[in-house]
C-alpha positions as CSV (number, residue, x, y, z in Angstrom):
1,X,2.3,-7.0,-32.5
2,X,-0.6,-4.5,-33.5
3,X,0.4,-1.9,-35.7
4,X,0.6,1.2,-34.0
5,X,-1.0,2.9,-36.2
6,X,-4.0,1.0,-36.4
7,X,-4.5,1.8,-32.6
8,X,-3.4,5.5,-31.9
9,X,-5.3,6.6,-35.2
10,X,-7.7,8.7,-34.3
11,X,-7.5,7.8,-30.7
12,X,-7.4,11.8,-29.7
13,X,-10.8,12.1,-30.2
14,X,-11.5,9.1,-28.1
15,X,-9.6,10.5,-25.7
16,X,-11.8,13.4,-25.3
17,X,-14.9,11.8,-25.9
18,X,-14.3,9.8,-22.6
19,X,-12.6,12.6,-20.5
20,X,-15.1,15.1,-20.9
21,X,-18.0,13.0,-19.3
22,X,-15.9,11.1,-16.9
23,X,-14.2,14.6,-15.9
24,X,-18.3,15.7,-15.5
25,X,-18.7,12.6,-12.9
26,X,-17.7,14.8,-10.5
27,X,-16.4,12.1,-8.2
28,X,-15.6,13.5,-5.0
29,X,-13.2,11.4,-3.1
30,X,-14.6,10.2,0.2
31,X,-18.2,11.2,-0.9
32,X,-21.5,8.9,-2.0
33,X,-20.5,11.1,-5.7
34,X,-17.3,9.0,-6.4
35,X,-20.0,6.3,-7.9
36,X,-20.9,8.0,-10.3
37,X,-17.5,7.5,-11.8
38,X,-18.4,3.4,-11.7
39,X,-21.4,3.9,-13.3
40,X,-20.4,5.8,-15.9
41,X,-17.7,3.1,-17.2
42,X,-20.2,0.4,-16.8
43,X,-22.4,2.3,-19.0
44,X,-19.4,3.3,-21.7
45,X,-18.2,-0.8,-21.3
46,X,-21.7,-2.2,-21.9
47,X,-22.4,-0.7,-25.1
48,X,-18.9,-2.1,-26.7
49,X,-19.5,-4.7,-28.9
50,X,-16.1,-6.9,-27.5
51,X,-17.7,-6.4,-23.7
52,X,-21.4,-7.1,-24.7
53,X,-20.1,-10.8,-25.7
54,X,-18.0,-11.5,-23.0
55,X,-20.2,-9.8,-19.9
56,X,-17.8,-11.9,-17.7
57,X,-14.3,-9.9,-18.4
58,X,-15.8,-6.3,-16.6
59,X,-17.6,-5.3,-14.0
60,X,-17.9,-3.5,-10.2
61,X,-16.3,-5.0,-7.6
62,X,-17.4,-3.5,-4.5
63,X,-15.6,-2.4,-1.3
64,X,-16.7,-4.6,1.6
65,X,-18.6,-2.0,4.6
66,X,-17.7,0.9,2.5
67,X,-19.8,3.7,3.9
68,X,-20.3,4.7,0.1
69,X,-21.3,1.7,-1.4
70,X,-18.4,2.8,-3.8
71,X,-16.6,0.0,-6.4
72,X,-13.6,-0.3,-8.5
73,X,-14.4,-0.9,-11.7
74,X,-12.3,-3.6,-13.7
75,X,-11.8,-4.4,-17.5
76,X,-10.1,-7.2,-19.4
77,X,-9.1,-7.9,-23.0
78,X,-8.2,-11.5,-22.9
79,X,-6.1,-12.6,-25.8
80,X,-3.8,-15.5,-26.8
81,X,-1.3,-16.9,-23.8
82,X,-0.7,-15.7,-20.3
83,X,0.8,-12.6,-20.4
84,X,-0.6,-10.0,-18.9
85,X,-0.2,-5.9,-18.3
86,X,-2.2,-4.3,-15.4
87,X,-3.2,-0.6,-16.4
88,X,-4.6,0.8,-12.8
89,X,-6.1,4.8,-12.5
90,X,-7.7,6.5,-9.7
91,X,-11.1,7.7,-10.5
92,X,-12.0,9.8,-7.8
93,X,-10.5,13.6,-7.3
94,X,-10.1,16.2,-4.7
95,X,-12.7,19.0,-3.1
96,X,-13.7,21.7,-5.9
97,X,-13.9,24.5,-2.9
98,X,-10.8,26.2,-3.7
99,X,-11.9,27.2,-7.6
100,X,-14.1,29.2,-5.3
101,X,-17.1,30.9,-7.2
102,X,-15.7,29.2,-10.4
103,X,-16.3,26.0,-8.8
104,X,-19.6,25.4,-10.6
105,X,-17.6,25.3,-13.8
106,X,-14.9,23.1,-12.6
107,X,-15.6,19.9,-14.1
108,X,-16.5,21.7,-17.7
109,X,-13.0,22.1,-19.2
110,X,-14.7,24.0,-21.8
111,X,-16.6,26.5,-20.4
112,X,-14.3,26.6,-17.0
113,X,-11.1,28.3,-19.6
114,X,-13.9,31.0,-21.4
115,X,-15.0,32.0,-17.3
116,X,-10.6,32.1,-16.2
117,X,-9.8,34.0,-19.2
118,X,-11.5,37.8,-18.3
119,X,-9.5,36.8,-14.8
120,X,-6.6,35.7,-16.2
121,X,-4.3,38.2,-14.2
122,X,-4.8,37.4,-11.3
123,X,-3.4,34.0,-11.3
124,X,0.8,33.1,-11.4
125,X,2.6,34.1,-14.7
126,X,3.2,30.4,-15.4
127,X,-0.6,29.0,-15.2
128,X,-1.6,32.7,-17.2
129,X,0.8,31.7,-20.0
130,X,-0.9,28.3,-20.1
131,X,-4.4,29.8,-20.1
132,X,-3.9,32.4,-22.8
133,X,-2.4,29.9,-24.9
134,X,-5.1,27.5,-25.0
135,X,-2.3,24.4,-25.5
136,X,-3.7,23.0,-21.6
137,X,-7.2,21.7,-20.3
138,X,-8.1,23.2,-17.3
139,X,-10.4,21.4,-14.7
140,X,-10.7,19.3,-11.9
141,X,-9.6,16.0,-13.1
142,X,-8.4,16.6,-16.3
143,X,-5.0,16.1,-14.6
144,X,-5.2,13.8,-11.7
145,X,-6.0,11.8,-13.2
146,X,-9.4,11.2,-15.2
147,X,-6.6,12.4,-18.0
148,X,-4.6,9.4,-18.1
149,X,-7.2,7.5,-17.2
150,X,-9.2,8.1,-20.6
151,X,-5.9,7.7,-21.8
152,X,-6.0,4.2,-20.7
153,X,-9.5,3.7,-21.4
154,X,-9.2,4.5,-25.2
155,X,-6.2,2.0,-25.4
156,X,-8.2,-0.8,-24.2
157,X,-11.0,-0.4,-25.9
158,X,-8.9,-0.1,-29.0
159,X,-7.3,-3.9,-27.7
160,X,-11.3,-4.8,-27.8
161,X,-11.9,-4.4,-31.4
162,X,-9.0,-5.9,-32.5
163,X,-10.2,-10.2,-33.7
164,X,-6.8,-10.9,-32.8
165,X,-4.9,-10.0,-29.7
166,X,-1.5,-11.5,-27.9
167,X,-1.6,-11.4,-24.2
168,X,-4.2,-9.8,-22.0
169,X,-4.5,-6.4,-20.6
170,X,-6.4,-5.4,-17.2
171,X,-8.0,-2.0,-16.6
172,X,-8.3,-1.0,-13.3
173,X,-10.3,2.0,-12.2
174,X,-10.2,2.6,-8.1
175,X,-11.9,5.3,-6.0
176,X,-10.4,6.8,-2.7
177,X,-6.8,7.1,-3.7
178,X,-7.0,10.5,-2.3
179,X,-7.9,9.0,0.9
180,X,-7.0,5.9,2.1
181,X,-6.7,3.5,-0.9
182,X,-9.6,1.4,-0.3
183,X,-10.6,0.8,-3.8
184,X,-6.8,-0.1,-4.6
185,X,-6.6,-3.2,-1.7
186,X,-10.2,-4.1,-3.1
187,X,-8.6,-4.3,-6.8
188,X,-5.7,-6.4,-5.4
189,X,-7.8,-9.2,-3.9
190,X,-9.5,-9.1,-7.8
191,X,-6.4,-9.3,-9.6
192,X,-5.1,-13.1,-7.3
193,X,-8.7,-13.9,-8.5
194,X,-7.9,-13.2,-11.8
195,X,-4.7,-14.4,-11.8
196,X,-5.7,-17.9,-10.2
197,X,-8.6,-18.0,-12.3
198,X,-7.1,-17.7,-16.2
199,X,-3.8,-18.4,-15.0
200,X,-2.7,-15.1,-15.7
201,X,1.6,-13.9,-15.5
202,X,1.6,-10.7,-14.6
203,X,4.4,-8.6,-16.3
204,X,3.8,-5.2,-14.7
205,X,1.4,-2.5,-13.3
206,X,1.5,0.7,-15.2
207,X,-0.1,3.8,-13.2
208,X,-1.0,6.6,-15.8
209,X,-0.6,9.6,-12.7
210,X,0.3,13.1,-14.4
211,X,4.2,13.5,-14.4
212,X,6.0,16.7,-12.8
213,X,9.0,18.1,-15.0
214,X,12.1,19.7,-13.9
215,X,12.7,21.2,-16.9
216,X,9.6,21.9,-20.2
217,X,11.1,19.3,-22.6
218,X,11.8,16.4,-20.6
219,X,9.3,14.5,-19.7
220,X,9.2,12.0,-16.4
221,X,9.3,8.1,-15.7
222,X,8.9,7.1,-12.5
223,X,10.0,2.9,-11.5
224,X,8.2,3.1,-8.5
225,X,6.7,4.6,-5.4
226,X,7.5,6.4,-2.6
227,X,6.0,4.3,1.2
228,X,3.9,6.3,4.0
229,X,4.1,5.4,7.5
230,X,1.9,7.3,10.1
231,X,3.5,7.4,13.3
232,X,0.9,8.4,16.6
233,X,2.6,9.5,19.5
234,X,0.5,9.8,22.5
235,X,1.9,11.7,26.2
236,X,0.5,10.9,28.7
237,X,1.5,14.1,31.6
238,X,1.3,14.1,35.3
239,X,-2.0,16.2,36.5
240,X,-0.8,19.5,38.7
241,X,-2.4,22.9,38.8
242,X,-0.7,25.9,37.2
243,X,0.1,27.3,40.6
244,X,2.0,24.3,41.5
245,X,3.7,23.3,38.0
246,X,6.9,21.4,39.5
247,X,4.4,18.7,40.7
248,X,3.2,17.7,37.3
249,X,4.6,17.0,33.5
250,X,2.8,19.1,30.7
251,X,2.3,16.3,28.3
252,X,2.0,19.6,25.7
253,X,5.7,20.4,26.4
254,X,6.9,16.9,25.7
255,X,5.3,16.6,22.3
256,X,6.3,19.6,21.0
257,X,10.0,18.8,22.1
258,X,9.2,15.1,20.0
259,X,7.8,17.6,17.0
260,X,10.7,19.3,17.1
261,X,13.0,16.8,16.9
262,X,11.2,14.8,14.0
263,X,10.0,17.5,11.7
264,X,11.8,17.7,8.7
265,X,14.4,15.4,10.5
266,X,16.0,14.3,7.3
267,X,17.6,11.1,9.1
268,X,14.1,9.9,8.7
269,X,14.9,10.5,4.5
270,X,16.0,7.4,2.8
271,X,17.8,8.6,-0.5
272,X,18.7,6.5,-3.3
273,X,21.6,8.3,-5.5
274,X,20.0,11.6,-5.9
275,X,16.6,10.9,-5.0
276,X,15.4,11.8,-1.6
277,X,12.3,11.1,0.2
278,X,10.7,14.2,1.5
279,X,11.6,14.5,5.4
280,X,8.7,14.0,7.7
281,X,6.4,16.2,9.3
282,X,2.9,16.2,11.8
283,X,-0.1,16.1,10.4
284,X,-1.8,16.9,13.5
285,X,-0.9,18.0,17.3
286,X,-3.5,18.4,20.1
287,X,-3.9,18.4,23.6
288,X,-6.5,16.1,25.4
289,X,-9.0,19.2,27.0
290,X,-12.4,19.7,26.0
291,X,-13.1,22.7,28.2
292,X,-10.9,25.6,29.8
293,X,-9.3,24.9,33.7
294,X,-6.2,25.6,35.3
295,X,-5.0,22.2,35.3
296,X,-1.9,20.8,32.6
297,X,-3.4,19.0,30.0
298,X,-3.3,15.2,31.5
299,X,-2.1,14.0,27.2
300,X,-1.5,15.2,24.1
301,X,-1.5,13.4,21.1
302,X,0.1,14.0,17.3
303,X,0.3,12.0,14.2
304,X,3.6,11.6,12.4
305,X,3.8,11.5,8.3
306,X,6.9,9.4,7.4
307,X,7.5,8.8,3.8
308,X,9.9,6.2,3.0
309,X,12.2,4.5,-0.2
310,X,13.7,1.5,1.5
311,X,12.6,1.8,5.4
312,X,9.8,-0.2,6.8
313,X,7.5,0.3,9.1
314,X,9.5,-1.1,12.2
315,X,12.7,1.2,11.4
316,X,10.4,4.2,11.5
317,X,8.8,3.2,14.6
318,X,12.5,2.6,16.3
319,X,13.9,5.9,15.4
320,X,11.1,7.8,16.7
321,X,11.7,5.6,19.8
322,X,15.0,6.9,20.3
323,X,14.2,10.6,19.2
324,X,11.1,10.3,21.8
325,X,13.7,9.0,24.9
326,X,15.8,11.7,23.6
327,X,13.5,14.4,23.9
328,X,11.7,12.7,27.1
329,X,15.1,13.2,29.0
330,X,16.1,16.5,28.3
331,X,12.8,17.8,29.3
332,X,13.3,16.1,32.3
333,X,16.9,18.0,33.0
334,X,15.3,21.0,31.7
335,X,12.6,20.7,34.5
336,X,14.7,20.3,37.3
337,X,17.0,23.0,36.4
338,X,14.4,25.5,36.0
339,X,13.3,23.9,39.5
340,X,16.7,24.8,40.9
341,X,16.5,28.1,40.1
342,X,12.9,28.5,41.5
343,X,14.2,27.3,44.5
344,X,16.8,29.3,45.1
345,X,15.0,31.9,44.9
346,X,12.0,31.2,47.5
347,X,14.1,29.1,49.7
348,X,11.8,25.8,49.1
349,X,13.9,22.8,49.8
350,X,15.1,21.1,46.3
351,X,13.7,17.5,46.2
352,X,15.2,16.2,42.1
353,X,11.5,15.8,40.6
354,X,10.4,12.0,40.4
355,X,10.3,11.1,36.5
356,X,12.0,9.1,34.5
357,X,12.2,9.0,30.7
358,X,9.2,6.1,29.5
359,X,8.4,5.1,26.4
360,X,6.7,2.2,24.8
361,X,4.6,1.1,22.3
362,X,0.6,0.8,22.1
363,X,1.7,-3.2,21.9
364,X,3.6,-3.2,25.1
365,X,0.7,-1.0,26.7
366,X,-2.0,-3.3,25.9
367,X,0.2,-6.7,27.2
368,X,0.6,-4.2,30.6
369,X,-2.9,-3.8,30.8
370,X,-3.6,-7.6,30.1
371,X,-1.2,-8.9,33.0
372,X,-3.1,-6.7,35.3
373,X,-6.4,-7.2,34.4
374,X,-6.9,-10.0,32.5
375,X,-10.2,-11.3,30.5
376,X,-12.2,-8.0,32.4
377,X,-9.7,-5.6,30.3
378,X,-9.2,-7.9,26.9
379,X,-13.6,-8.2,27.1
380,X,-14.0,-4.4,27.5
381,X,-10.9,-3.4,24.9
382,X,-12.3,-5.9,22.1
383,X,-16.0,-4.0,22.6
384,X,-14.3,-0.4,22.4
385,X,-12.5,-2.4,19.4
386,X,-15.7,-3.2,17.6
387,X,-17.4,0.0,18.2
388,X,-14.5,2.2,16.7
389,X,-14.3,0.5,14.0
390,X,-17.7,0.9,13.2
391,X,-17.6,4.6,13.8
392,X,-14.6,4.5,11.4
393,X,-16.3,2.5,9.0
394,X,-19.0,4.8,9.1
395,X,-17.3,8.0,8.8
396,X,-18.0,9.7,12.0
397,X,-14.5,9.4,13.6
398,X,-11.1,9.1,12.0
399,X,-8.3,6.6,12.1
400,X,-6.5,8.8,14.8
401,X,-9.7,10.0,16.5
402,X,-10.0,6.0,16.7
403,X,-6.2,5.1,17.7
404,X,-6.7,8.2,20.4
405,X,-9.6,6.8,22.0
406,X,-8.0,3.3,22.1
407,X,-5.6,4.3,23.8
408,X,-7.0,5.7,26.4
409,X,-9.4,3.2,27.0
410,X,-6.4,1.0,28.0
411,X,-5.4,3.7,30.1
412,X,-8.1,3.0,32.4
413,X,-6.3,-0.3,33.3
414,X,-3.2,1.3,33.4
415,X,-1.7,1.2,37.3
416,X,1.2,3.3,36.6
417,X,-0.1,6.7,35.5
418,X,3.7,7.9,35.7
419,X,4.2,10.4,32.5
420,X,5.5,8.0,29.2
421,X,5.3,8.4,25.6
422,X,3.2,6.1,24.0
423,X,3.9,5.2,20.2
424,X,1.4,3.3,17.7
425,X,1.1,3.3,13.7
426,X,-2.2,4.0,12.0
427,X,-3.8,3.8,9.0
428,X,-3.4,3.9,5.9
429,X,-0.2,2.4,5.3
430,X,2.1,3.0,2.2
431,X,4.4,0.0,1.3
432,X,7.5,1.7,-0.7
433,X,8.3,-0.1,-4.3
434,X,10.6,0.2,-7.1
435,X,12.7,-1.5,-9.7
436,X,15.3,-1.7,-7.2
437,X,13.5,-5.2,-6.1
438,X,13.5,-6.3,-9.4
439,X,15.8,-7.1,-12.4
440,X,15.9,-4.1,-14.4
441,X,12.4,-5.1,-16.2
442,X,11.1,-1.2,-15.6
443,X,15.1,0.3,-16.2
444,X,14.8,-1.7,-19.7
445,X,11.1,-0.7,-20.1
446,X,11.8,3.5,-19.3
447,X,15.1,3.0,-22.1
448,X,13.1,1.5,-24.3
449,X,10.2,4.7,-24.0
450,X,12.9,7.0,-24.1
451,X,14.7,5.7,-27.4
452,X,10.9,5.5,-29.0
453,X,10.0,9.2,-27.4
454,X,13.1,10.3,-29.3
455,X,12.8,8.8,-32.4
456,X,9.2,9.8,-32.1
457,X,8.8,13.0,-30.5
458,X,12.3,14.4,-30.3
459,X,11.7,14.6,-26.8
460,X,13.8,13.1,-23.8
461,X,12.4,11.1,-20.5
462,X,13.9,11.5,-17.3
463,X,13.7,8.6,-14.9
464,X,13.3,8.4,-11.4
465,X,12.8,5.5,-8.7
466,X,10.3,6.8,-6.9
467,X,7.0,8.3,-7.6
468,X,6.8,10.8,-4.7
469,X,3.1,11.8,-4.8
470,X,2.3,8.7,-3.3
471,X,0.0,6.3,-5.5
472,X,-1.8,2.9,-5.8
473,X,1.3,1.7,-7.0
474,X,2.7,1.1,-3.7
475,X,0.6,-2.0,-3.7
476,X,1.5,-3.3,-6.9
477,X,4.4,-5.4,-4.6
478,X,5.6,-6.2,-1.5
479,X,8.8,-7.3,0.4
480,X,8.9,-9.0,3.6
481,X,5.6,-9.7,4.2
482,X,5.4,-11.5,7.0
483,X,7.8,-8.9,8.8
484,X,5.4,-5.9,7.8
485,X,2.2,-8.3,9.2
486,X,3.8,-8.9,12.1
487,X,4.3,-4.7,13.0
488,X,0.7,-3.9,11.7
489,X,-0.6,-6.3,13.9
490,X,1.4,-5.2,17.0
491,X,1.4,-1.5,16.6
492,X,-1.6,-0.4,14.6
493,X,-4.6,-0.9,16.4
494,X,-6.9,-0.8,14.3
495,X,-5.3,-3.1,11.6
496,X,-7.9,-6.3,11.0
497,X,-10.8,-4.3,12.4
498,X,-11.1,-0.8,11.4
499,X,-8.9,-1.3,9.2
500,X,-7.8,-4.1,6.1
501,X,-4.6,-4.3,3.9
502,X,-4.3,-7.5,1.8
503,X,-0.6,-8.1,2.5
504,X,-0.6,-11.8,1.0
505,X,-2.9,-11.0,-1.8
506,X,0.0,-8.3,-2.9
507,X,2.7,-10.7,-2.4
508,X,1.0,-13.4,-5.0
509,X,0.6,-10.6,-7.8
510,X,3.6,-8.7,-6.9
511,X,5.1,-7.0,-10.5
512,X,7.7,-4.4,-11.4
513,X,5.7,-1.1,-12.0
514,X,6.1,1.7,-13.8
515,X,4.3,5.6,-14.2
516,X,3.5,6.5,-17.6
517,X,1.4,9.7,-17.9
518,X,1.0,13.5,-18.8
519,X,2.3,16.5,-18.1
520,X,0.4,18.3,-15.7
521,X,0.8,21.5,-13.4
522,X,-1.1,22.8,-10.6
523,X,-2.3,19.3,-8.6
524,X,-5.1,19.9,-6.5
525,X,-5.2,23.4,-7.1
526,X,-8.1,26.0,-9.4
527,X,-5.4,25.8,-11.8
528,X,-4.6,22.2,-12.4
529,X,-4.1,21.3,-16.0
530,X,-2.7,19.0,-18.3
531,X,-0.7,19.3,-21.5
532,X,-2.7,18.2,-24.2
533,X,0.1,17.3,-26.8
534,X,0.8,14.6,-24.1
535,X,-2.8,14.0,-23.3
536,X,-4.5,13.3,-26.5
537,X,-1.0,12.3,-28.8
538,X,2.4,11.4,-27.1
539,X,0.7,9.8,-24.1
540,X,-1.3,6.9,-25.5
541,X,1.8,6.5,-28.3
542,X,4.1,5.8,-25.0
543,X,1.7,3.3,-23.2
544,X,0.3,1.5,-26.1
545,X,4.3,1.0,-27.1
546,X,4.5,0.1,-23.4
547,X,2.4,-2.8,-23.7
548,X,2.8,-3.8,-26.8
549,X,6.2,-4.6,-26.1
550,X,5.6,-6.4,-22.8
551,X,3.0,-8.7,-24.2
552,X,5.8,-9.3,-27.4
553,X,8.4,-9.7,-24.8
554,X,10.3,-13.3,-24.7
555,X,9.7,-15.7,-22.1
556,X,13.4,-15.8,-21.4
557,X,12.6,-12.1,-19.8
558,X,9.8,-13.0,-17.7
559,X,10.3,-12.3,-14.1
């Protein structure tokens, strides 16, 4: 083992001398700017001396049809055996709008704190304290996460000028984690290369993604990472005019009965001990008109947010099922005693309305549509395929703009236009992980940082299971495989086309994972910030002892 010493002296500096210009990248998720962050690593990488002798061990790999051109950028120190420790970062950060006319400062730590200080009073007590005092760096990025990131980066160039190293370490740097991940599943297909290719034994991902603290002087360790699962739910409604309501369903009326049923529904929360997954809640809720008439909307449409610690996608998809027959049925006896009354009252003859709680999924749809039609409907839904995905792929629709118009493209070769509920998942998808499907490799790692922050420090670690901000780390492993495949490729519609998760590439590098990063406040906000006694000292002491003592770790412990 390296001395420690040898590699954290001085390393603060580093530190800084890589977050200030990565911070100044400016990389935009979702925009052509978040390449500027991979170009400014392969410039930093190509002028170490360790890198410029082995070209072959970094590079860009880029994101196949990205609409960007944008890559993740990868790093390895390869040293003695097969041992190996998988340091991953996002690289790309949120919209600077909401700095406001600050936002020209935002990614200059420096000159961002003199501008805040004259306004210092106007923002919450907690973020003026931490202002004033000068011990945070303010700026987009300097939190989530270009902060542990050049955290990371330091370390490994540190490995680099070492002539003798045990094991290997990987750096991973991946845009669009604020989006949809796509520089993360790119980086997984890279590291079964890399794996296959040097015959490399993973030992565990380590995400560097600012911690939250319940309380100042305990910091957090989090073994894993909470799963997303977006649940569409399209109504299709019966057509009436307003005038003659009992003839028709508002498809409005049974979607909000659905949201109201699901939101915060904290069934949907798996909990492990004390931890509990945030309960779900809509993203988005519309009706199908493009104009004003006097009609009921003919569908409405909405897009469930599920986050999960030990369901999978199917369980989600069954329990909105039954919450959707639920809610489908009682507007029915709603209906048709509101009906009663109306007619009782103008002496029309009471006829029970005609419908009948429906719903299925955008799977059984589609086979509906095939037995009726045949190769004219599976011809015309594959070219509606292609062309959404393109659009997608493009930018100019999104995932549930294209789920919506799928839909209703099989619609058209839908004979019974009776009112249902039809249920679908879309993109992206979040697999849930933690040490739970492991055995005890991160427990033992987060003990072992906690004794050494201690001893260190004087300060504690808290440990959690699940990292609930959601992360790249959700693709560091996967369970059941072949049963997550199998739902993608019933219910999301998009899945192979517009949209690509590597499911078997995570199953063949599949490693415990843990979260080691700095304190930050403020997340996506004008006042995000990170501490920087964690940033430029107690951080990189944590994860170099991190990997130091899973590349010294014997075989015996291997998972």
């Amino acid at each position: 083992m390296i001395e420690a010493d040898k590699i954290l002296q001085g390393i603060d500096r580093e530190i800084r001398d890589i977050l200030y210009p990565y911070v100044a990248t400016g990389s935009i998720s979702n925009t052509a700017a978040e390449q500027n962050a991979g170009t400014f690593l392969m410039e930093l990488f190509s002028g170490v001396p360790y890198f410029k002798e082995h070209p072959e061990l970094y590079g860009l790999r880029r994101i196949p049809g990205d609409p960007h051109g944008r890559s993740a950028f990868w790093a390895m120190r390869r040293g003695r055996g097969d041992r190996t420790v998988v340091l991953v970062h996002h690289s790309d950060v949120v919209s600077v709008e909401d700095y406001k006319h600050l936002k020209q400062w935002a990614f200059e730590p420096d000159r961002l704190r003199e501008e805040m200080l004259p306004l210092a009073q106007i923002f919450p007590e907690d973020a003026r304290k931490d202002l004033e005092s000068g011990e945070f760096l303010f700026g987009r990025g300097c939190t989530d996460m270009k902060g542990g990131g050049s955290v990371q980066i330091a370390l490994l160039l540190r490995y680099a000028a070492q002539e003798e190293f045990e094991g290997n370490v990987i750096l991973l740097a991946v845009p669009d984690e604020e989006n949809l991940s796509a520089g993360m599943l790119t980086a997984v297909e890279l590291l079964r290369e890399l794996k296959e290719r040097w015959g490399l034994n993973y030992q565990m991902m380590i995400n560097s993604e600012p911690h939250q603290r319940r309380s100042p002087d305990k910091g957090m360790l989090s073994l894993g990472s909470v799963g997303k699962v977006l649940v569409s739910v399209y109504v299709r409604g019966f057509l009436a005019h307003a005038g003659t309501v009992f003839k028709g369903l508002n498809p409005v009326s049974l979607l909000s009965r659905i949201v109201e049923k699901t939101e915060l529904n904290m069934d949907f929360s798996d909990h492990v001990g004390t931890e509990c997954a945030p309960p779900p809640t809509w993203l988005q809720m519309s009706d199908g008109k493009t104009g004003y008439d006097v009609s009921l909307p003919l569908n409405a449409f909405g897009l469930l947010s599920v986050l999960t610690y030990r369901s999978g996608p199917q369980e989600v998809l069954d329990r909105v099922r039954m919450l959707s027959g639920e809610a489908f049925a009682e507007l029915i006896g709603d209906m048709n005693r509101s009906y009663r009354r109306f007619a009782e009252i103008t002496g029309e003859k009471e006829n029970a309305l005609p419908w009948a709680p429906a719903v299925v999924t955008v799977q059984e749809l589609y086979r509906e549509a095939e037995a009726a039609f045949g190769k004219e409907f599976t011809d015309d839904y594959a070219a509606t395929l292609q062309k959404a995905a393109e659009q997608l792929r493009r930018g100019e629709i999104t995932s549930a703009q294209a789920q919506l118009q799928l839909i209703e493209r099989i619609y058209v070769y839908i004979d019974d236009l009776s009112p249902r509920v039809v249920l679908g998942l879309c993109s992206p998808y979040y697999p849930n992980v933690s040490s739970l499907d492991w055995n005890g490799e991160a427990e033992e790692m987060a003990e072992t940082l906690r004794k050494f922050s201690s001893e260190t420090f004087g300060q504690d670690y808290e440990t959690e299971y699940f990292f609930t901000g959601i992360s790249d780390l959700s693709y560091s492993a996967l369970k059941d495989g072949a049963g997550v495949r199998r739902v993608l490729e019933d219910e999301m519609l998009l899945f192979g086309s517009g949209y690509r998760i590597p499911l078997e590439d995570i199953e063949a590098v599949s490693m415990p994972c843990i979260n080691i990063g700095p304190w930050g406040k403020d997340l996506h906000r004008a006042t995000e910030r990170v501490w920087k006694e964690d940033l430029y000292r107690r951080t990189p002491a944590l994860l170099n002892h991190a990997v130091q003592t899973l590349l010294r770790r014997e075989p015996e412990h291997d998972s």
